[in-house]
N, C-alpha and C positions, 0 to 999 in steps of 0.2 A: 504494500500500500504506500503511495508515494503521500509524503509530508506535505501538509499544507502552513505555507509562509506567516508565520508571528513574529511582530517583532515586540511585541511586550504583551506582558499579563500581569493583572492585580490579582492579589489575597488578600482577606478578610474574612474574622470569625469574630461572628453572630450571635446575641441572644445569649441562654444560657452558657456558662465557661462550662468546659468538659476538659479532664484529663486526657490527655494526647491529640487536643487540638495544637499544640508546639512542635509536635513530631512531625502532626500534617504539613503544617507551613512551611516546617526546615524540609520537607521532601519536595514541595512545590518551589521554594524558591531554588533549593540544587539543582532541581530538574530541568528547570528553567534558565539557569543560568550555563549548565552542562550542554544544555544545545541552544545557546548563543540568544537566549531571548532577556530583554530586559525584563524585569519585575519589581516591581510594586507593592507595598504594602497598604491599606487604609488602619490607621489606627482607631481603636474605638471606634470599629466597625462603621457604619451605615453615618456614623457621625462625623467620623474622619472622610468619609467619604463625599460628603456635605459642606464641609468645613474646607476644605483643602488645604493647600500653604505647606504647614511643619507637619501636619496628621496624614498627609503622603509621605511615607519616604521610599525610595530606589534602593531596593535591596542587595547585598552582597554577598559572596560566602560566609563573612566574620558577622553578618549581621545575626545569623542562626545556630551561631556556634555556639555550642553549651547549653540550649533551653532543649532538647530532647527528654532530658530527665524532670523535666519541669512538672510542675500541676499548672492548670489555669491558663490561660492565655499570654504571651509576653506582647503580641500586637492591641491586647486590650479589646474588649466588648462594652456596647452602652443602648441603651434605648435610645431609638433617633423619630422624637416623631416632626419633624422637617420632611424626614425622606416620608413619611406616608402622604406628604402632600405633592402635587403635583410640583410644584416651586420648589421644591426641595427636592426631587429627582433631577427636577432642572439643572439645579447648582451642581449636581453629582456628574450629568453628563457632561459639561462646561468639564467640571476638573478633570474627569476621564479624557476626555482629546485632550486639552492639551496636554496630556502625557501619552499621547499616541495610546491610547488605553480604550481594546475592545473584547479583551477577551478574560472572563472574570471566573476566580475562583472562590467558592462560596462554602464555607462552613462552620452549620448553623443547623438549628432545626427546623420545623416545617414554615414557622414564620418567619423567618430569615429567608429559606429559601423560596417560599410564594411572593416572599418583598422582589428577591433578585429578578426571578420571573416576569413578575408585573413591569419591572426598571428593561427588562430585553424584549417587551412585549412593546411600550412605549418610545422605543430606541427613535425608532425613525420618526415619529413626530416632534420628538424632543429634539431631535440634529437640527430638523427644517424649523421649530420654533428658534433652536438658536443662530440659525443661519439667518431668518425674520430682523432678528435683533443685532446683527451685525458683531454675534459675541464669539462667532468663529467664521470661517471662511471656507467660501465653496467649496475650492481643497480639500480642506479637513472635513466638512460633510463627504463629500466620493469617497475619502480615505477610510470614512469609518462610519460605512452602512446600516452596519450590524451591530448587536451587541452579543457577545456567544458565554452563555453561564455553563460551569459544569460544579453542583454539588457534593459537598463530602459532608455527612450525618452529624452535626453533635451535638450528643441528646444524653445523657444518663439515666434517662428513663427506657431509655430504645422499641422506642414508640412509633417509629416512622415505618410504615408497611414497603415491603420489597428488599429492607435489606435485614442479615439476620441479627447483628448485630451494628451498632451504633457506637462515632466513638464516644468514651468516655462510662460506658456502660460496666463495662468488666472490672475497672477501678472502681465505681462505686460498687458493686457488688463486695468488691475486697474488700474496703470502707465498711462496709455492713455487716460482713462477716466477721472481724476482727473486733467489731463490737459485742457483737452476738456471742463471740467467744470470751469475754472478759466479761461478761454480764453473767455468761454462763456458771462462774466460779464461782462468783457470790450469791445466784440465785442459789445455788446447788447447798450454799454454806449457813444462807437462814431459813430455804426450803420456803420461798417468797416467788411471785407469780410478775413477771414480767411482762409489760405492755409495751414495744417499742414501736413508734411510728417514722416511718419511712417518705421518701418520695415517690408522685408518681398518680399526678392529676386523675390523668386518667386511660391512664397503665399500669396494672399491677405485677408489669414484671420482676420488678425489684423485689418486691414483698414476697412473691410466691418463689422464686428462686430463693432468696435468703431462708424464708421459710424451710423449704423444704431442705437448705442445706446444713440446716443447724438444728435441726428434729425439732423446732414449733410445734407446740399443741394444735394451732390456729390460724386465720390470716382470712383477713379483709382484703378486697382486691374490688373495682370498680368493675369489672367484668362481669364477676358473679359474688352476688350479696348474699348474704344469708339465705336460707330457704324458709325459714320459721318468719312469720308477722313480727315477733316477740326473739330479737336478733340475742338479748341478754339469756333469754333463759336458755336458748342454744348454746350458747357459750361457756354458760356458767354450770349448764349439764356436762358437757363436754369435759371442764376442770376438775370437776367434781370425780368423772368416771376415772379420768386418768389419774387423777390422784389416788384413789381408791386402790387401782391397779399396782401403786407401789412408786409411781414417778413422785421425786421428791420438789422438784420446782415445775413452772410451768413457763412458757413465754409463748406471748401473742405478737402479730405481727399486724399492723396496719398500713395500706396505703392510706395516704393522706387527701385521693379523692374517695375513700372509700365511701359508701354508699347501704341503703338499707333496700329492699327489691320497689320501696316506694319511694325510693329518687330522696330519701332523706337523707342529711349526710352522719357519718357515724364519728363520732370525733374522738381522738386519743384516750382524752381526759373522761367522757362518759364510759369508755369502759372503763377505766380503771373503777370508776365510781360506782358504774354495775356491779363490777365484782365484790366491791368491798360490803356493799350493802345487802346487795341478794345471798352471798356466801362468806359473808367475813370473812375475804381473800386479803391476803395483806398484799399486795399488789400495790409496783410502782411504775411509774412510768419515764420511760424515753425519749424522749424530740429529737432524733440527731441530724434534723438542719441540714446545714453546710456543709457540713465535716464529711457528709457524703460526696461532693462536687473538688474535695482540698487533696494537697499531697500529690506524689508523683505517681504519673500515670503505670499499670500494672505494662511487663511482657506484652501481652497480648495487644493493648491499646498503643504500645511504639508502636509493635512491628504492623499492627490492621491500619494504623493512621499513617506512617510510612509506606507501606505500599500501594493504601488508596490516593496517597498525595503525588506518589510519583504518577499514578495511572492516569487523575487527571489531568495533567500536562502531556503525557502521551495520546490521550484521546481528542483533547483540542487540535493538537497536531497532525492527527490522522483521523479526525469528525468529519462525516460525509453530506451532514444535516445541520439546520438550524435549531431543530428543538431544543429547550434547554433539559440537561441530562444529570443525572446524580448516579455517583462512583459508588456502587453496594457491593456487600460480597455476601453473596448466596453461596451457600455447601463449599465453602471454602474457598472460592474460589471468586475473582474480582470480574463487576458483571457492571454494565452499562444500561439504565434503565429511563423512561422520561419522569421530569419532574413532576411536572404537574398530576398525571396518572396516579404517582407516587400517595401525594401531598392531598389528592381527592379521597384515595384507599382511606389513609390516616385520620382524615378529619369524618369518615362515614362510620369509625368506629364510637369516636364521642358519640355522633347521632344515636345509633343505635343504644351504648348507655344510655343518653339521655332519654330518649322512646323505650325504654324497658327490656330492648331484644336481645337477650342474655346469650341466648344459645347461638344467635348469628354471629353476635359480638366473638365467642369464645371460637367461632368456625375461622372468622377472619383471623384471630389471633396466628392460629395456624395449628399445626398436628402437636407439634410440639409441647406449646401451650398448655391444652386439652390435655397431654399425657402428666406434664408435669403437674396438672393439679388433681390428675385421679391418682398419680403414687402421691401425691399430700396426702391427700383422704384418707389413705389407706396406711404409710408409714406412720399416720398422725396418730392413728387410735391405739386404745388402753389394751386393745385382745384383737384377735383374731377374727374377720367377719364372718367367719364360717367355723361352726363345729368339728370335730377331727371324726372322719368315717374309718374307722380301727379297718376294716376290710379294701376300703380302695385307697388308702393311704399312701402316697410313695415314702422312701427314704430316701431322703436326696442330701447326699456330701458335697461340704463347703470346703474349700482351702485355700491357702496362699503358696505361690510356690517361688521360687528365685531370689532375684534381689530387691529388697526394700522401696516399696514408690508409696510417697502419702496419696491416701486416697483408698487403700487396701480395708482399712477400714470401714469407712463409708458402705464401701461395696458390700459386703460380708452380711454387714447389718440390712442393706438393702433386701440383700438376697434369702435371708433369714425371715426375714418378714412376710416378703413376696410369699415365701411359700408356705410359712404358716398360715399366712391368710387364705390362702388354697385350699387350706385344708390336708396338707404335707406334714410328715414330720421333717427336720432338718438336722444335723451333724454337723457337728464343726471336727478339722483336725486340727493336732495343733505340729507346727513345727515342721510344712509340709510335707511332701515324701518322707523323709525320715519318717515323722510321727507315722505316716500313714501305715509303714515299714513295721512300726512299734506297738500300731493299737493302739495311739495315744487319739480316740475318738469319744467325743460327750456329745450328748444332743444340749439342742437349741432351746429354750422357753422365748416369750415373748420377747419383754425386759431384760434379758440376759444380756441385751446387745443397745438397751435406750442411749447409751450414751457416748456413742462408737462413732456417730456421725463427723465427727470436725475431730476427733481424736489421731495423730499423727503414727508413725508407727504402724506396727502391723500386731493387735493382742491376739491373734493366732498363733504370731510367730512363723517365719521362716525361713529358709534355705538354700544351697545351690543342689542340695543334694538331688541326683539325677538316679530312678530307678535300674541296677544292674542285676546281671544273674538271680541268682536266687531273692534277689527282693519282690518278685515278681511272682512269686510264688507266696512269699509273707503276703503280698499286696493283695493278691489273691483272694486266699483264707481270710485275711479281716473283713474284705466288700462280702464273700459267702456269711461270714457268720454277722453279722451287724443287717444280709440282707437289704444291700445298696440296689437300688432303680437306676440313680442318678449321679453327675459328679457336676459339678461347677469350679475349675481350676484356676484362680486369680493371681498371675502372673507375666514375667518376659520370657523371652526366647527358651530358657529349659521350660519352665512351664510344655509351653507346646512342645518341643521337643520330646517329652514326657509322656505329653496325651497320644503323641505318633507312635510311640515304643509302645503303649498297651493296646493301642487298635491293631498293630502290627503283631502282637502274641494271642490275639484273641484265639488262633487255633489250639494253643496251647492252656490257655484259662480260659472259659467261659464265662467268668464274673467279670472279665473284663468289656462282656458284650451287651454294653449298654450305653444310654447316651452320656456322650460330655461335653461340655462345654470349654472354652481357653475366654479368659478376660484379659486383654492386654493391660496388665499393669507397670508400667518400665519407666524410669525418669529419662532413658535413654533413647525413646518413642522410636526404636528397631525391630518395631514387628509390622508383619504383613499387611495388609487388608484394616486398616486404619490409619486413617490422618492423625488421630491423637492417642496417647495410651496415656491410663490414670498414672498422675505422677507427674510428668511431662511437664506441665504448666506450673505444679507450684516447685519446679528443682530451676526453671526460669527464672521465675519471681525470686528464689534466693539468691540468683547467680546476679541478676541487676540490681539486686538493692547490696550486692555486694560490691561489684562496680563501680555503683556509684559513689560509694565511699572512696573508693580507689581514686579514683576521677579528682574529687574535690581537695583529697591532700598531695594531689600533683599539682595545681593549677601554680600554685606559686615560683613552680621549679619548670626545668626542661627537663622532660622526663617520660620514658614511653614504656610504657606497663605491658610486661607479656602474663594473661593469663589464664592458666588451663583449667578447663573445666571437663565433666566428666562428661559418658560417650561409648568409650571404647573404639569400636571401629567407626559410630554410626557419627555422624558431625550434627544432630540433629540440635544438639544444645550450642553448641559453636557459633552452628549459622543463626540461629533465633535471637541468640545473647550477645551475638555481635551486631545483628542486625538493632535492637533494641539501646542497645548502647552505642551506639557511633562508633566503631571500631573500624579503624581504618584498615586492616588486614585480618582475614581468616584461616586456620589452617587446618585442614580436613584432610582424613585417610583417604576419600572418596575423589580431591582433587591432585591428592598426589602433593609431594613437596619436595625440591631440590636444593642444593648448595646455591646455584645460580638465584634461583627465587628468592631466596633471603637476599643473598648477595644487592639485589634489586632493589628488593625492599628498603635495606638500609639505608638506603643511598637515596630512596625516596624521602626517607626522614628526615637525611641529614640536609636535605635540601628545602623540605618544609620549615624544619626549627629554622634555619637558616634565614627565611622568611620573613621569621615571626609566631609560629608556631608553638605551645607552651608544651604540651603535651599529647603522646600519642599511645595509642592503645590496639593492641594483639590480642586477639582470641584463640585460644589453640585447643583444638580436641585431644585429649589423652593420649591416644594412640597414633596419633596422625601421620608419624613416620616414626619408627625404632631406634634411628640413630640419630636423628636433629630432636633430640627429646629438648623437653624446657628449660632445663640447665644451659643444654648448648647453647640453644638458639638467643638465650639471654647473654650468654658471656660472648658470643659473635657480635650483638648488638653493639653492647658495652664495648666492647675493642674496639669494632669498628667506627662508634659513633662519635669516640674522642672525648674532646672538649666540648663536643655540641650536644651534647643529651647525655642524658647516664639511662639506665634501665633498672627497672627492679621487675623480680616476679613473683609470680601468686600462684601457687596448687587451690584451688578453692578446695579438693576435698567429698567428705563426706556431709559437711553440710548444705551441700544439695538433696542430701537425702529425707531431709529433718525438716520441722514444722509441721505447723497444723496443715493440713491439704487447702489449695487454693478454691473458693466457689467454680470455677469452673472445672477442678479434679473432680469435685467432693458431687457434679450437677451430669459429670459425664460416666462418673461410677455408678450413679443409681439408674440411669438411664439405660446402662448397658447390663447390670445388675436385675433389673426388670425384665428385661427383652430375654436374657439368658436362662433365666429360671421360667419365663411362658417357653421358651423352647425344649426346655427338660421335659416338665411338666407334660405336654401336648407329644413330645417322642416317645418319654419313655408309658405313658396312657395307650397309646396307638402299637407297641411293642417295636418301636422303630430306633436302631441305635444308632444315629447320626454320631460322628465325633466332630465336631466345626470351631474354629474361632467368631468371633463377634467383635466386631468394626464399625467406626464412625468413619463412613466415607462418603465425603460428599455431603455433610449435614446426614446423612440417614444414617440408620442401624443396619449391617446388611452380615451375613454370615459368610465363613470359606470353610472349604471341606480342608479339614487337619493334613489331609493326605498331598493336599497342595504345596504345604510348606517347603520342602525340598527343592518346589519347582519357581517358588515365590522368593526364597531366599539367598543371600549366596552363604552359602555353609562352611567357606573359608572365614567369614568376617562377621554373621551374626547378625545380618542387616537387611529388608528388603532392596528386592535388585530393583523396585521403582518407586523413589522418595519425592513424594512434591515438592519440598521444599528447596530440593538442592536449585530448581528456577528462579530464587531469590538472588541465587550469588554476583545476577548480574546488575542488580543494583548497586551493591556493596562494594561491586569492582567498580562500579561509576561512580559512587559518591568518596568513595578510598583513593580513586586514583587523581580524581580531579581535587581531593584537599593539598593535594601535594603542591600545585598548582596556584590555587585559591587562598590559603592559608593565612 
C-alpha cells in the first residue's frame, strides 16, 4: 500500500486522564517524527487547541522522553466549552493551518471523540468561513481540505463499544484491586463487612471485574440491578447466608451509577446504612475516587497505548477514506473501526439502562460480560447450587504442576467451585506429580478455598517433577482407588508434557483413560494455543515497577542499565518489558545474538550519550545466548563505553514470580478455570476422554488436542514455534534505533 503525503499531525488527550495516555502520545509523536512528519501537541486538550500561541507546541524526540512510566497526562486535559460553540471551532481551525495542521490524533473518550468528529465534519465550512474573513488565504484553504481524525480510547471505565479494552482501564483495575487487597486484611481481622464504591456511570465493568477478582459477596452494576423491588433485603439475605456459611468478612462492591430495576439510584452510603440497621452489620465504607485514575500506568496499558499510538500514524499514512476512524484492538489484535458507528453503539447502551432493557443492555455488553457475571453468581455464594447426586457424581482432580505463576491460585479455587456447584465432588493434590506419585490427595469442601482468590503462591504446592517409569504405575493405582472421572492440570510446558506421557501409556493403565484438561499457567507465556498464560501479566507488572526504579536513580548519571529478566528460551517477558519501558535494545534467544551486534550497539550508545543522552536501558532474556551471558555483555559495555557511560546490571530474579496475581491473571484464571471444568464435566458424563489444553486466542476460549504439542512446539527450547508477539520487535527497532539519533 503506497503512503499517503503528511506533512504534520496534532495530538491531544481529552476528557477524563487515563493511565497510558503518555505512552500513546510518546508512540504518536516517535512515529511521526520517524517518518519525517512534523507534530504537534495541543495542551489542555480542546482548550489548547482554542487558545493557540504557547498551548501548541512542535514536538520533539526529548519532548516525550521519560513520561512512558507516567500516570495522567503530561500534554494536560480540560473542559473547553468555547470549542462546543461554533466560534470556538472557528478559532481551532484558524490555529490548525497555520501550522499546516490536518491530520489529528484524538485520545479521549466518547465525548472527546464525537467533539473531534463534529470539528472534521464542519472542516470545510469552517476553511470557507475563514477564507470569508480574510483570516487565511486561498492557498491555505486548497492546502487543507480536509480534516482527517483517527481515535485512541481513554476511558477507565472501558465503556466505549468495539474495542475490548480501553486505555487506562487495566490500571485502574490494578488500583482497585490493590485496594481490595489491603481492605481484605482488616476486614478478615474484625470480621466487619465492606462497602467499596467504584467508578463507572454507566459501566459496570470495573465493579464486576474487581468483584469477581477479589471473591465479593456482591456488586451493583448499572446493567443489571437487583432482581428483588426491596434491593436491601437481597442483600442483607445474601450477608447473612454467607456469613452463616462460615465467611468471616464480607465486601460489596458498587458502581457509582448503580441503579435499582426502577431507575432509582442506589448510593454507597444507603447500603452501608441498610446493613447496619436491617442486620446490625458493622459495615464500613469506601469512596476510592481518584486514586483509581493516579499512578503509573500497568504493563499492559504501555504496551496497548504504545502500539495503538504507533498504528494511528500508520493508518493516517496509508487511510484510503475520509471517515473519521478509532484504533481498537479486538482479540488481541489492532483493528481499524468508524467513529461514529463506535460512539452510536456506546451511547444506545445508556439508552437502554435508562429504558429499563436489562437483558439487551447485558447482550450489547458482549459474551464476555454475561459470563463474567454468571461465574459472580455462582463463585459468590455461601454453598453449592445444587445438591451432590452420591450416584452420578464425578470425581474430578485438581492440581498445579511446574513452575510457580501467581494466579494458580485463583484458578484452583475457581475450578473447585465450578464443580461443586455441578454437583461434583472435587480433589485437590498437593505438591503436583510428586504428591500425585504419593497419594498426597484431600477432597475439596466449599470454603476450603474462600480465600485463595488474590492469594499469591500456589497453596497446593508445586513442582518440576515430570512423571517417569514406575511413577506411572503409583499414578495409576491412586486415580483407581480415589476412582478419578477427571483431571484439570494447572500448569507450563511439563505440565502438558505430563498430560502427553499418560494419554501416550493409556495402553498400558486404563485409569489413565479419561478426560484432562492442561491450564496454561507460566510467567514465561511458552505455551501453545494461547496468547496469554496465568502469571504472564502480573511477572510484567513486577519487572516495570522494577525498572522503573532502575530508571529514576540513573537519571542523574550516564549510565545504561543491562537487565535480565526471566524467560528461559521464550523472550516473551523481554519483549513486553522492554516494550513497556522504553528500552532501547532487546535481546532474545529467538533473535539470535552476536559479538558484532553488541559491538553495534555500543557504539550506538556511545554516540547517543555523546548527544546528550543520560541514560540507557537493555533488556535481556535469560537464556538468550550461552556465552554473551549478563556478566559479559555488561563488562563489554563498560570497556567499551569508557568515559562516556558506565553500566550496571540487574538479575531481577525470582521476584517475578511473587505477588498477589494481577486482575487481569487473577480474570483470565477463572475464565479458563470455568470453561475447563464445563469441559470435564460434559467429556467425562458423555464417556468421552479428550486430553486438550485450553487457550485464550484471539479474545476467545478455544481448546488443542494435547497430542498436538510436539507439533506446536519446538522441543529443543520449550516454546511455541508461533508467538504473536515476536511482530512487536519492529517497533522497538524503530523507536531504539532512531533514539540514537534523536536523543
Amino acid at each position: 500500500m503506497s503512503e499517503n503525503k503528511i506533512n504534520c499531525i496534532g495530538v491531544m488527550t481529552s476528557g477524563g486522564d487515563a493511565p497510558g495516555m503518555n505512552a500513546a502520545v510518546r508512540a504518536v509523536v516517535k512515529t511521526a517524527l520517524i517518518h519525517g512528519i512534523d507534530v504537534y501537541a495541543f495542551y489542555q486538550g480542546y482548550q489548547g487547541m482554542v487558545d493557540g500561541g504557547a498551548m501548541i507546541k512542535k514536538m520533539d524526540w526529548g519532548s516525550v522522553g521519560g513520561i512512558l512510566h507516567k500516570g495522567g497526562t503530561v500534554i494536560g486535559t480540560a473542559r473547553c466549552m468555547e470549542f462546543r460553540k461554533r466560534e470556538g471551532r472557528l478559532r481551532a481551525a484558524l490555529n490548525l493551518i497555520e501550522r499546516k495542521i490536518d491530520n489529528l490524533v484524538v485520545i479521549g473518550g466518547d465525548g472527546s471523540l464525537t467533539g473531534a468528529n463534529l470539528f472534521s465534519e464542519e472542516w470545510p465550512s469552517l476553511t470557507e468561513e475563514l477564507l470569508k474573513k480574510k483570516k487565511i488565504s486561498k492557498a491555505q484553504a486548497l492546502s487543507h481540505p480536509k480534516l482527517s481524525i483517527v481515535g485512541l480510547v481513554g476511558s477507565i471505565d472501558n465503556d466505549l463499544s468495539g474495542t475490548d479494552m480501553t486505555i487506562g482501564a487495566d490500571t485502574a483495575l490494578r488500583r482497585i484491586s490493590e485496594a481490595l487487597d489491603a481492605i481484605d486484611s482488616t476486614a478478615s481481622s474484625h470480621q466487619r463487612t465492606f462497602v467499596v464504591e467504584v467508578m463507572g456511570r454507566n459501566c459496570g465493568y470495573l465493579a464486576l471485574i474487581s468483584a469477581l477478582s477479589s471473591g465479593a459477596d456482591y456488586v451493583f452494576i448499572p446493567e443489571r440491578p437487583p432482581e428483588s423491588d426491596d434491593w436491601a433485603e437481597e442483600l442483607c439475605e445474601k450477608i447473612t447466608t454467607n456469613k452463616k456459611a462460615g465467611k468471616k468478612k464480607s465486601l460489596v462492591l458498587i458502581a457509582e451509577g448503580a441503579k435499582d430495576k426502577n431507575g432509582t439510584p442506589i448510593r454507597s452510603y444507603d447500603v452501608v446504612d441498610e446493613l447496619k440497621k436491617r442486620i446490625n452489620e458493622d459495615a464500613r465504607l469506601t469512596i476510592l475516587g481518584h486514586v483509581q485514575r493516579g499512578g503509573a500506568p500497568t504493563a499492559f496499558d504501555r504496551y496497548m497505548s504504545t502500539v495503538l499510538g504507533y498504528a494511528a500514524v500508520r493508518y493516517l499514512l496509508e487511510k484510503d477514506d475520509d471517515q473519521s476512524k478509532i484504533i481498537a484492538l479486538q482479540k488481541n489484535k489492532v483493528k481499524v473501526i468508524p467513529l461514529m458507528e463506535s460512539i452510536k453503539n456506546t451511547q444506545s447502551i445508556a439508552d437502554l439502562i435508562a429504558g429499563k432493557e436489562f437483558d439487551k443492555t447485558i447482550r450489547l455488553r458482549g459474551g464476555s460480560f454475561r459470563e463474567s457475571l454468571e461465574t459472580f453468581n455462582t463463585l459468590s455464594n455461601a454453598k453449592p447450587s445444587k445438591k451432590r447426586d452420591k450416584d452420578h457424581a464425578l470425581n474430578i482432580l485438581v492440581m498445579n504442576s511446574g513452575t510457580l505463576a501467581p494466579g494458580m491460585n485463583t484458578a484452583v479455587r475457581t475450578a473447585v467451585r465450578i464443580g461443586l456447584d455441578k454437583g461434583h465432588n472435587v480433589f485437590g493434590v498437593r505438591n503436583g506429580f510428586k504428591g500425585l506419585i504419593e497419594n498426597h490427595i484431600e477432597e475439596f469442601k466449599w470454603m476450603d478455598v474462600e480465600d485463595w482468590t488474590s492469594v499469591g503462591g500456589s497453596e497446593l504446592g508445586t513442582n518440576r517433577k515430570q512423571p517417569k517409569n514406575r511413577d506411572f504405575y503409583e499414578i495409576s493405582k491412586n486415580l483407581e482407588s480415589g476412582n478419578i472421572h477427571a483431571i484439570l492440570i494447572i500448569g507450563g510446558i511439563y505440565s502438558y508434557a505430563s498430560a502427553l506421557d499418560l494419554l501416550k501409556k493409556r495402553s498400558e493403565f486404563p485409569a489413565f483413560d479419561i478426560p484432562i484438561v492442561c491450564l496454561p499457567a507460566s510467567i514465561n507465556n511458552n505455551l501453545p494455543g494461547t496468547d496469554f498464560s496465568v502469571g504472564s501479566d502480573t511477572a510484567l507488572n513486577s519487572i516495570i515497577e522494577a525498572v522503573d526504579k532502575i530508571k529514576e536513580s540513573a537519571v542523574a548519571s550516564n549510565r545504561v542499565f543491562v537487565v535480565e529478566v526471566m524467560g528461559r528460551y521464550c523472550g516473551f517477558l523481554a519483549m513486553l518489558s522492554g516494550l513497556a519501558t522504553g528500552a532501547e535494545r532487546i535481546y532474545l534467544h529467538e533473535k539470535g545474538l552476536s559479538l558484532q551486534d553488541l559491538q553495534d550497539d555500543v557504539n550506538m550508545f556511545k554516540k547517543a550519550f555523546e548527544e546528550g543522552k543520560r541514560m540507557g536501558l537493555v533488556v535481556k532474556s535469560e537464556y538468550a545466548n550461552k556465552i554473551y551471558t549478563t556478566p559479559f555483555i555488561s563488562a563489554l559495555y563498560e570497556e567499551d563505553g569508557g568515559d562516556i557511560f558506565d553500566v550496571r546490571q540487574t538479575i531481577l530474579g525470582h521476584v517475578q514470580q511473587g505477588g498477589n496475581p494481577s486482575p487481569f491473571d487473577r480474570s483470565i484464571a477463572i475464565k479458563m478455570a470455568v470453561k475447563a471444568m464445563d469441559f470435564l464435566v460434559k467429556k467425562a458424563t458423555k464417556n468421552k476422554h479428550d486430553v486438550v489444553s485450553i487457550g485464550l486466542h484471539g479474545g476467545h476460549l478455544d481448546y488443542q488436542n494435547i497430542e498436538d504439542l510436539e507439533r506446536l512446539v519446538d522441543v529443543n527450547y520449550h516454546r511455541p514455534k508461533d508467538q504473536w508477539w515476536t511482530k512487536l520487535e519492529q517497533i522497538i527497532n524503530l523507536f531504539g534505533r532512531s533514539s540514537a539519533k534523536k536523543s
